[in-house]
C-alpha positions in Angstrom: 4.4 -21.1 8.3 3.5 -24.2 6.3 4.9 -23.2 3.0 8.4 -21.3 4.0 8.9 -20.2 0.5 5.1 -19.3 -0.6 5.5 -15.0 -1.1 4.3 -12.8 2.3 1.7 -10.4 0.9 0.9 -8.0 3.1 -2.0 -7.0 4.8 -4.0 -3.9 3.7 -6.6 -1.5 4.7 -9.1 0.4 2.6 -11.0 3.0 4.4 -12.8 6.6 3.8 -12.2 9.6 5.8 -12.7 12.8 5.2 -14.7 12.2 2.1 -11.6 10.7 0.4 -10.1 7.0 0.5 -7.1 5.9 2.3 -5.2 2.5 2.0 -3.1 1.7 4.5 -0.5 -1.1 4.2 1.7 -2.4 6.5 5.0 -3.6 5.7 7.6 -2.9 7.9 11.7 -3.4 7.7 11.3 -1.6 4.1 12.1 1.9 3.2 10.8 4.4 1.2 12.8 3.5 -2.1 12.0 -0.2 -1.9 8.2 0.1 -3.0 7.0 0.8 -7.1 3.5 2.4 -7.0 2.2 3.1 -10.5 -1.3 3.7 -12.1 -2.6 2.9 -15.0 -5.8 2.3 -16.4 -7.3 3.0 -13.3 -5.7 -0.1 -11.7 -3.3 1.0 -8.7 0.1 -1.2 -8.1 1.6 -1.2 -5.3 5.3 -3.4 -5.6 8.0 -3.6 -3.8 11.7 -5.9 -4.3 14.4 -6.4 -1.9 17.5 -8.1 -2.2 20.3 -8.4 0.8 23.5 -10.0 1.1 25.5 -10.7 4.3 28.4 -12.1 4.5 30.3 -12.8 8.0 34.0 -13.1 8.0 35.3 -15.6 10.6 39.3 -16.9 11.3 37.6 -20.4 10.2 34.8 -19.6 7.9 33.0 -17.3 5.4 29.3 -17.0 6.1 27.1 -15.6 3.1 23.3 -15.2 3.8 21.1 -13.9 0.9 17.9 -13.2 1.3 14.9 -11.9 -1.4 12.0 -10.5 -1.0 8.9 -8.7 -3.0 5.0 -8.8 -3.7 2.9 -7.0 -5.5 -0.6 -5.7 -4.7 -3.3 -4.7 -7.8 -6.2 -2.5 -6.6 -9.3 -1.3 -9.6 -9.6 2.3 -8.5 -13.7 3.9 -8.4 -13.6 6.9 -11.0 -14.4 9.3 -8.6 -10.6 9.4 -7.6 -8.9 12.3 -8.6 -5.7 10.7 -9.8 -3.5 14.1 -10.2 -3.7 14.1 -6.2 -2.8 10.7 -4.7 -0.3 10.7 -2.3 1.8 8.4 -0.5 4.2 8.4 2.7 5.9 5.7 4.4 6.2 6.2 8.1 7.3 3.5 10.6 6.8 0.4 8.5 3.4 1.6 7.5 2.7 2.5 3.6 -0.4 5.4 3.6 -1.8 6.1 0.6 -4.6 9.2 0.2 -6.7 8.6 -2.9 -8.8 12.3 -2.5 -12.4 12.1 -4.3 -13.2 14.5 -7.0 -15.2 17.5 -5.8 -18.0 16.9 -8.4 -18.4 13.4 -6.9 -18.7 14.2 -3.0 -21.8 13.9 -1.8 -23.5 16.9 0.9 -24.9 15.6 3.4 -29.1 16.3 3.6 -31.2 15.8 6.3 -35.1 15.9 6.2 -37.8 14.5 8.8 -40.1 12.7 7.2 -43.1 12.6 9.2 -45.7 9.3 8.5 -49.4 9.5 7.1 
């Protein structure tokens, strides 16, 4: 990397399926309890810090290593989302979030020939 220190932001996918959105982040050597995902004001935050400290214990030396870690991602939500029913699961260093669509907003699929004149 150029900038050693500049923050890793990781990369995310925003997708519909099912009539519903889905995110899709990946971000792996976390765990569960490392991310903060709040909403508010229709905005969606996805945060995580991480903090670890080594230390190695040698007959000639003491080796500490610390290492920090965190981002944090801001997504404006459509109002179509129902809000009550987001969910989220962490699953081999990927981050899925389900944003379902309320029912009054999904659209039926029509189909009509239109013949030409």
């Amino acid at each position: 990397r150029a900038f050693p220190n500049a923050p890793i932001v990781p990369a995310v996918n925003i997708f519909t399926s099912n009539g519903d959105y889905n995110l899709t982040m990946a971000v792996p050597g976390l765990k569960k309890e490392d991310f903060k995902i709040d909403f508010e004001d229709s905005l969606l935050t996805i945060s995580s810090e991480k903090e670890e400290e080594k230390e190695h214990i040698d007959d000639r030396y003491t080796r500490k290593e610390y290492n920090y870690s965190s981002f944090s991602r801001t997504f404006t939500l459509p109002t179509e989302v129902n809000v009550d029913k987001i969910e989220a699961h962490y699953v081999d260093g990927v981050l899925k979030i389900k944003m379902p669509i309320k029912e009054e907003f999904k659209q039926t699929t029509v189909q009509k020939h239109i013949s030409i004149k």
